[in-house]
C-alpha positions as CSV (number, residue, x, y, z in Angstrom):
1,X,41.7,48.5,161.5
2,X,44.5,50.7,159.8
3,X,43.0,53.0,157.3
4,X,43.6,52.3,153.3
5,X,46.1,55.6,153.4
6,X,47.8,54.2,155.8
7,X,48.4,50.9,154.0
8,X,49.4,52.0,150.9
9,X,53.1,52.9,151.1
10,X,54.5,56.0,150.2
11,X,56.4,56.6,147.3
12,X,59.8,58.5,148.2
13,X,60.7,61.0,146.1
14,X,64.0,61.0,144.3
15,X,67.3,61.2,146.5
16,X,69.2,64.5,145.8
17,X,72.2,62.0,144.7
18,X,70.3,60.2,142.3
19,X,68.9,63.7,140.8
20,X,72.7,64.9,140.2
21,X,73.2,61.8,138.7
22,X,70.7,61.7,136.4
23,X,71.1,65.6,135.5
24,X,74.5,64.1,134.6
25,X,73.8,61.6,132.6
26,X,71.3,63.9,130.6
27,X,73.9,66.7,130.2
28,X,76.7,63.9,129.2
29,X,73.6,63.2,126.3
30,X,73.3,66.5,125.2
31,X,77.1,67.1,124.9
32,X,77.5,63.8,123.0
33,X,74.8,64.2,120.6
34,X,75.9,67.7,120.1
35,X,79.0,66.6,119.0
36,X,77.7,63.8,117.2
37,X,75.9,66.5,115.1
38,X,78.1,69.2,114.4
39,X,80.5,66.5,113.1
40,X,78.7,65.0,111.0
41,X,76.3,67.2,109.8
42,X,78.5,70.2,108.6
43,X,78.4,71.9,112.1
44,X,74.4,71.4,112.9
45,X,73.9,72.2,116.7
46,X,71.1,69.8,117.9
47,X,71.4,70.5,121.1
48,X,71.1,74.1,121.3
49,X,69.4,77.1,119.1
50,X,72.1,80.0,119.4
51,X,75.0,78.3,117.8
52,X,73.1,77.4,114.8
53,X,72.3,81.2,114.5
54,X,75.9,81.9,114.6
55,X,76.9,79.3,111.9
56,X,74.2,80.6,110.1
57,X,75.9,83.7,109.7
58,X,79.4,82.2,108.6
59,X,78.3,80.0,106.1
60,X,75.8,82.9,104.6
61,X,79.6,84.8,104.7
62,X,81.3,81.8,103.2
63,X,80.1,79.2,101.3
64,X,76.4,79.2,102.1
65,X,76.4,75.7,102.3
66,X,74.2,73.8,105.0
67,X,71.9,77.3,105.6
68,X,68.7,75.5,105.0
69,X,69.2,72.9,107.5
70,X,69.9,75.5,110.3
71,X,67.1,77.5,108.9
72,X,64.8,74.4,109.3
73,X,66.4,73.5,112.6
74,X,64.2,76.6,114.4
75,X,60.9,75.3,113.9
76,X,61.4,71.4,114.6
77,X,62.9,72.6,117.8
78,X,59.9,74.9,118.4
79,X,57.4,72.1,117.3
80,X,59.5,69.3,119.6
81,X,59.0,71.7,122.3
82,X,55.2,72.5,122.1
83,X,54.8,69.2,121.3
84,X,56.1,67.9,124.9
85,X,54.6,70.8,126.7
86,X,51.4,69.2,125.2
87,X,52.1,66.0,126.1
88,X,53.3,66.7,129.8
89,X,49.9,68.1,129.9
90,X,47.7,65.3,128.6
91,X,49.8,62.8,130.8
92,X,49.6,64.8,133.8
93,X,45.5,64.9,132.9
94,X,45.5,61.2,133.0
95,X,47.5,60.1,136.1
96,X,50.6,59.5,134.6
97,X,54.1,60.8,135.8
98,X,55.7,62.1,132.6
99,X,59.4,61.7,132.6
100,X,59.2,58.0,132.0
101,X,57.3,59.2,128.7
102,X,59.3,61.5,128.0
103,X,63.0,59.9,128.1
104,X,61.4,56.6,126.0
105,X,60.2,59.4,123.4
106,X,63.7,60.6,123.6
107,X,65.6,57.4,123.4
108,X,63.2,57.0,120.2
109,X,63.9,59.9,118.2
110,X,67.7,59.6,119.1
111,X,67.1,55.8,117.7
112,X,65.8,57.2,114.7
113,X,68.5,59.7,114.3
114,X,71.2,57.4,114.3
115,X,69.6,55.0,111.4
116,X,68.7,57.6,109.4
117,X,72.5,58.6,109.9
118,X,73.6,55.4,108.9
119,X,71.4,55.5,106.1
120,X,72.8,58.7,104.4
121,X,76.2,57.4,104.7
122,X,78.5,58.7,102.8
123,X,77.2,62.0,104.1
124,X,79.1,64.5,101.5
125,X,76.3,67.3,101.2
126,X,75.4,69.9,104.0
127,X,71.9,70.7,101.4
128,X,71.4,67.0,100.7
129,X,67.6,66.3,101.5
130,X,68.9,62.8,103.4
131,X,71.4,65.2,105.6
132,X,68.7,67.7,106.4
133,X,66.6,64.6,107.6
134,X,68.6,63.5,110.0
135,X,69.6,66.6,111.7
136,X,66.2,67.5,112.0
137,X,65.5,64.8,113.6
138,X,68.7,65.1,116.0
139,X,66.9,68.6,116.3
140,X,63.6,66.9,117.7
141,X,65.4,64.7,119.9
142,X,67.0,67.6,121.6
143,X,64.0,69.9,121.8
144,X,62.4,67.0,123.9
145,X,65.1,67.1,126.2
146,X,64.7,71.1,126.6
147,X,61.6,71.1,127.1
148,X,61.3,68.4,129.7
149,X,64.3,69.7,131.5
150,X,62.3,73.3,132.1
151,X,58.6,70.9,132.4
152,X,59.0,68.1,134.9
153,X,63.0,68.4,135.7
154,X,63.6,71.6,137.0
155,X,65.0,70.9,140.6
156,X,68.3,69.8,137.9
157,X,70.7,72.3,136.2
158,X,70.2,72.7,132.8
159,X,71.7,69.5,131.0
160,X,71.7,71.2,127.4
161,X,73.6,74.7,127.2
162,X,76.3,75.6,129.6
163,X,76.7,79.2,129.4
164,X,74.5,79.6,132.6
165,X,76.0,76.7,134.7
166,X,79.7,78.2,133.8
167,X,78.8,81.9,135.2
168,X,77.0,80.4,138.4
169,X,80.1,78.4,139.1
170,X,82.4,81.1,138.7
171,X,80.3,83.5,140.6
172,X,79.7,81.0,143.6
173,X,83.5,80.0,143.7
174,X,84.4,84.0,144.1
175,X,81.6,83.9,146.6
176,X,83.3,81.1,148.5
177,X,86.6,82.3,148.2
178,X,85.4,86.0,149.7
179,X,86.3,85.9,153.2
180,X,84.0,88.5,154.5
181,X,80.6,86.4,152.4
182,X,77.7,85.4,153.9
183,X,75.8,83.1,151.6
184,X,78.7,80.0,151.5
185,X,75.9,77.4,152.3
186,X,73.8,78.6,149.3
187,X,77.2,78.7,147.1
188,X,78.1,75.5,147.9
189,X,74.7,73.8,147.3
190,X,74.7,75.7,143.8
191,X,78.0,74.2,143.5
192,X,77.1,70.4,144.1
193,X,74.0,70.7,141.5
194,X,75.6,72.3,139.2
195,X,79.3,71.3,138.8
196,X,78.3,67.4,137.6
197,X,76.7,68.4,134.7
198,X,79.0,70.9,133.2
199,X,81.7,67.9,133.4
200,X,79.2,65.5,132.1
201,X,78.7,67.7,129.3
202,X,82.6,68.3,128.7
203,X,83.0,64.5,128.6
204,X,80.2,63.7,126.2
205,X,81.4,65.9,123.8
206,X,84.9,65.0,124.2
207,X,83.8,61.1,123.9
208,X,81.5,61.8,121.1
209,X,83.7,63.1,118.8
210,X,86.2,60.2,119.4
211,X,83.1,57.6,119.3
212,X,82.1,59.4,115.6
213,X,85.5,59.3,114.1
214,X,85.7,55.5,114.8
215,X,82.4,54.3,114.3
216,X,80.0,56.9,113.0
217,X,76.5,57.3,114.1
218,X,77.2,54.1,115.7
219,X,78.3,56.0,118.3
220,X,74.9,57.0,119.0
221,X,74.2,53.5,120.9
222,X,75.8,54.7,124.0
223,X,72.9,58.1,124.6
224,X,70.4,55.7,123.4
225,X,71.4,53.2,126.6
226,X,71.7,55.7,129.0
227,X,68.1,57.5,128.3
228,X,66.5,53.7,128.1
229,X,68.0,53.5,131.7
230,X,67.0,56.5,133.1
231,X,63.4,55.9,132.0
232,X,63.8,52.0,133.6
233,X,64.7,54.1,136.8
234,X,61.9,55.7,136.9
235,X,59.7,52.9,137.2
């Protein structure tokens, strides 16, 4: 009589294919909404920490407009991030694969920040409360996708700032073109994971910036979509 084990199949793990993929679609989702942000919220990085720091600095230089929501944008991004390390944590305590979770909650908050978008319309104000609420949300939204991507995704490149992608590259193409190297194979497998996402992320900003100017935080829809059918993929 075959054991219980052996009746219960096994669960593959995700193909390598299907993990570019979705590192691509993620990075194409951080590029977007990036986009998306610093458009229309007076140059509000949602995606990323660093460049708010540096707009900090040339609007406190310049017109000093839009300072508080960059200033604010620290500790939602901090509080979106302890928040899914906490719930990656309770989820894994109860059984349940995280991602799922986690790309619904993202698909939510990135929900939320385009109706609160289209809410504030006309957006004319960098210090308006309404314009500080939905980039802080955008904010959230982001920090959810950091977080998870260092949590429960880290066989994938990172998907949100590609400063460390770009260098890799670089450094593994030299390495490839050097006649006299000996670590090709490990190049080109860098190479594979980590090319996708840098052009996923160079097309969603390129296509969020056109999808803003015709339709505003419409435009959103599309991130939305593709996080709703990640997390349907990982059922």
């Amino acid at each position: 009589m075959p054991s219980e084990a052996a009746a219960t199949p096994a669960v593959a793990p995700p193909s390598t294919r299907f993990l570019i993929a979705q590192g691509s679609l993620l990075a194409f989702v951080a590029g977007y909404v990036d986009v998306v942000g610093f458009s229309a919220l007076f140059g509000l990085f949602t995606a990323h920490v660093t460049g708010n720091f540096v707009m900090i600095g040339v609007e406190l230089a310049g017109s000093g407009q839009g300072v508080l929501a960059k200033l604010l944008a620290l500790p939602v991004f901090v509080l979106a991030v302890a928040s899914t390390k906490l719930a990656v944590a309770a989820l894994t305590r109860r059984g349940v694969a995280p991602v799922r979770p986690l790309l619904l909650a993202q698909a939510v908050l990135l929900a939320a920040f385009m109706v609160a978008g289209l809410l504030a319309l006309p957006i004319q104000s960098a210090d308006a409360p309404a314009t500080i609420v939905v980039g802080l949300i955008g904010v959230a939204a982001m920090g959810v996708q950091n977080a998870k991507a260092r949590i429960v995704l880290s066989e994938h490149a990172p998907t949100t700032i590609m400063t460390g992608n770009t260098t890799q590259i670089v450094i593994d193409v030299v390495e490839l073109l050097s006649p006299d190297s000996t670590q090709k194979d490990g190049a080109r497998t860098r190479l594979r994971k980590m090319l996708p996402p840098l052009m996923g992320f160079a097309i969603g900003a390129v296509l969020g910036a056109l999808a803003f100017g015709v339709v505003s935080f419409w435009c959103v829809v599309p991130p939305v979509l593709i996080l709703l059918w990640l997390a349907w993929m990982q059922r």
